[in-house]
C-alpha positions, -999 to 999 in steps of 0.1 A, spaced: 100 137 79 87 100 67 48 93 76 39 61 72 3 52 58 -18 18 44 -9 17 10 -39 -9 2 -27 -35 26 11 -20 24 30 -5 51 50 23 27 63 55 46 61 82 25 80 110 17 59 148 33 72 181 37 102 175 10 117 145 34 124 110 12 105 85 11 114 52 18 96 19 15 96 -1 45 70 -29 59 49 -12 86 20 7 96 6 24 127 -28 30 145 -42 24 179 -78 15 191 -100 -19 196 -118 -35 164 -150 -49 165 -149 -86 174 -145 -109 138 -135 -142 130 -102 -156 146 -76 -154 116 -62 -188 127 -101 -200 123 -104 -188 88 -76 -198 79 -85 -232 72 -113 -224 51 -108 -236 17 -98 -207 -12 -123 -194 -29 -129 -169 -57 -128 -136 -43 -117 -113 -67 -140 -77 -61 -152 -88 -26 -144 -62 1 -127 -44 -25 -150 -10 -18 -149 -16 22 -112 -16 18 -106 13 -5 -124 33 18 -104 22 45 -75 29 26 -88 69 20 -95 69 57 -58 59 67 -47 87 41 -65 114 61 -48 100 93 -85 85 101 -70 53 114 -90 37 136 -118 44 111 -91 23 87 -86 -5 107 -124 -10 111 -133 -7 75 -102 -35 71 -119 -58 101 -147 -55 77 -131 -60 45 -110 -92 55 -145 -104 73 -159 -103 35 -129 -124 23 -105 -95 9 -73 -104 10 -59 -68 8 -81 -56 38 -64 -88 60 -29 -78 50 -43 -40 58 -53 -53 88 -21 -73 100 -1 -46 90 -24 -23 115 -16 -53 143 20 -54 134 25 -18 143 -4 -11 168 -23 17 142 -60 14 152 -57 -13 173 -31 -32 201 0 -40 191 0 -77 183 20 -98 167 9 -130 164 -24 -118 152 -5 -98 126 14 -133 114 -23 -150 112 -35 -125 90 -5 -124 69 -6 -160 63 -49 -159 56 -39 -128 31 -19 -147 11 -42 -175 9 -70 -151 -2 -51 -135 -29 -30 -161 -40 -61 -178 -65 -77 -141 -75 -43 -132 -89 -36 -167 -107 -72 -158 -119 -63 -123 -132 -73 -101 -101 -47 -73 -104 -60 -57 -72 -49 -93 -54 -17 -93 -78 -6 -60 -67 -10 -66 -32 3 -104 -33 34 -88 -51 40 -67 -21 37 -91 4 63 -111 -10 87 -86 -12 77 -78 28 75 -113 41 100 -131 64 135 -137 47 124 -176 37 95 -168 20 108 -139 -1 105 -139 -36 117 -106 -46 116 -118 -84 81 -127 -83 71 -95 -66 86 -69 -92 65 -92 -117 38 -92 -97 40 -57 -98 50 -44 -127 24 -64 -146 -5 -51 -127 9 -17 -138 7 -23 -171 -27 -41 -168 -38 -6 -146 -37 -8 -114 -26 27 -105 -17 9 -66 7 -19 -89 23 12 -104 30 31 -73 47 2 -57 65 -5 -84 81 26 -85 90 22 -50 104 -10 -57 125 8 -81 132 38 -58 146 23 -31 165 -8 -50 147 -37 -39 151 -58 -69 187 -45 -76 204 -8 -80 178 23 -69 165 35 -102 148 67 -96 143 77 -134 122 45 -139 105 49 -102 96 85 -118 75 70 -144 63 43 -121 49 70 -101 36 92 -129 13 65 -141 1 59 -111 -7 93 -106 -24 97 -135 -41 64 -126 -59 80 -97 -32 72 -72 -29 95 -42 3 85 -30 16 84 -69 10 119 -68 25 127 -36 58 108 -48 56 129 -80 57 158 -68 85 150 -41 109 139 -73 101 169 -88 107 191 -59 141 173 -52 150 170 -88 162 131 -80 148 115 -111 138 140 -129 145 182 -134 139 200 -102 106 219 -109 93 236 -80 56 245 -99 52 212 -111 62 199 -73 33 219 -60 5 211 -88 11 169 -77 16 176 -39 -20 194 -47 -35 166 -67 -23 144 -37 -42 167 -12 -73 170 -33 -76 132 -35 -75 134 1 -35 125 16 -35 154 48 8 157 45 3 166 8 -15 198 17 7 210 37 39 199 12 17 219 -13 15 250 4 55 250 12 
């Protein structure tokens, strides 16, 4: 079965109980936010430096969307785009897009979109890998005319290499599921063991469905179980229970 969770501002269903997982550009939730600024409002403000801001609001909100918490999520991403994170807006138009945590909205969803970009687009020129890794996904995500899949496995990979265990996981999902050319699944394997060993919950949980499948890597069932485990212990809910299969 695919679940699909907030990969720090990135709709990514995920592979749980041995099903594949499979990127894809959505999210879910369903409850009302606290009232913040329009996104077509703050919008127009100019760009400003804000690499780290919102960044610990939005992590949390991340964790809370791993434990299925997602109305919790989509409030701790209200707060997190409110303090001028651009990964907690694209979390948060990614919650409108599907209806997670909040109504179903599109428009809104667009708004944010656009504002994330905006937001990120100077901390990454400036060396932000957090705003690089998400940037990097939203252009792989966004509308067909502004695509750049180029620019988003570059995006990408380089935050990996600079650590971001998040840049590593979507990397390796870029790789998985061949959106920069031919699936790749030995590369997406070490993608996803970095980010693992970066920290990454959902790196783990991808680990340990390659292993368990043996589509990458050897089919080990022990190893499968020690990853889905790390996965659960770092708080992802469909981990445990792909842990104790």
């Amino acid at each position: 079965m695919l679940r699909t969770f907030l990969v720090g501002g990135l709709g990514v269903a995920v592979a749980v109980s041995g099903v594949a997982c499979a990127a894809k550009a959505s999210v879910s939730a369903s409850a009302a936010l606290p009232t913040g600024p329009s996104p077509s409002t703050a919008q127009t403000a100019a760009p400003v430096d804000t690499c780290g801001k919102g960044v610990a609001i939005s992590l949390k909100g991340r964790m809370a969307s791993l434990g299925e918490n997602l109305e919790e999520a989509a409030t701790l991403f209200q707060r997190a785009c409110d303090d001028q994170d651009g990964t907690g807006c694209y979390q948060l138009g990614t919650a409108y897009n599907l209806g997670h945590g909040v109504k179903k909205d599109g428009a809104k969803a667009n708004s944010l979109f656009a504002l994330a970009k905006t937001l990120l687009e100077p901390g990454c020129q400036k060396g932000c890998q957090e705003d690089c890794t998400t940037l990097g996904w939203t252009l792989h995500t966004a509308q067909a005319q502004t695509r750049d899949e180029a620019r988003s496995k570059e995006l990408l990979t380089e935050a990996c290499s600079k650590g971001s265990a998040r840049g590593c996981f979507l990397a390796g999902t870029g790789a998985a599921f061949g959106h920069w050319g031919e699936r790749d699944t030995k590369t997406a394997f070490k993608f996803y063991e970095t980010s693992c060993h970066g920290g990454d919950a959902l790196g783990c949980n991808s680990v340990g469905y390659i292993y368990r499948s043996g589509s990458g890597t050897d089919q080990d069932e022990k190893k499968a179980k020690e990853f889905y485990q790390r996965s659960c212990d770092q708080g992802m809910r469909e981990s445990c229970k792909s842990a104790q299969r």
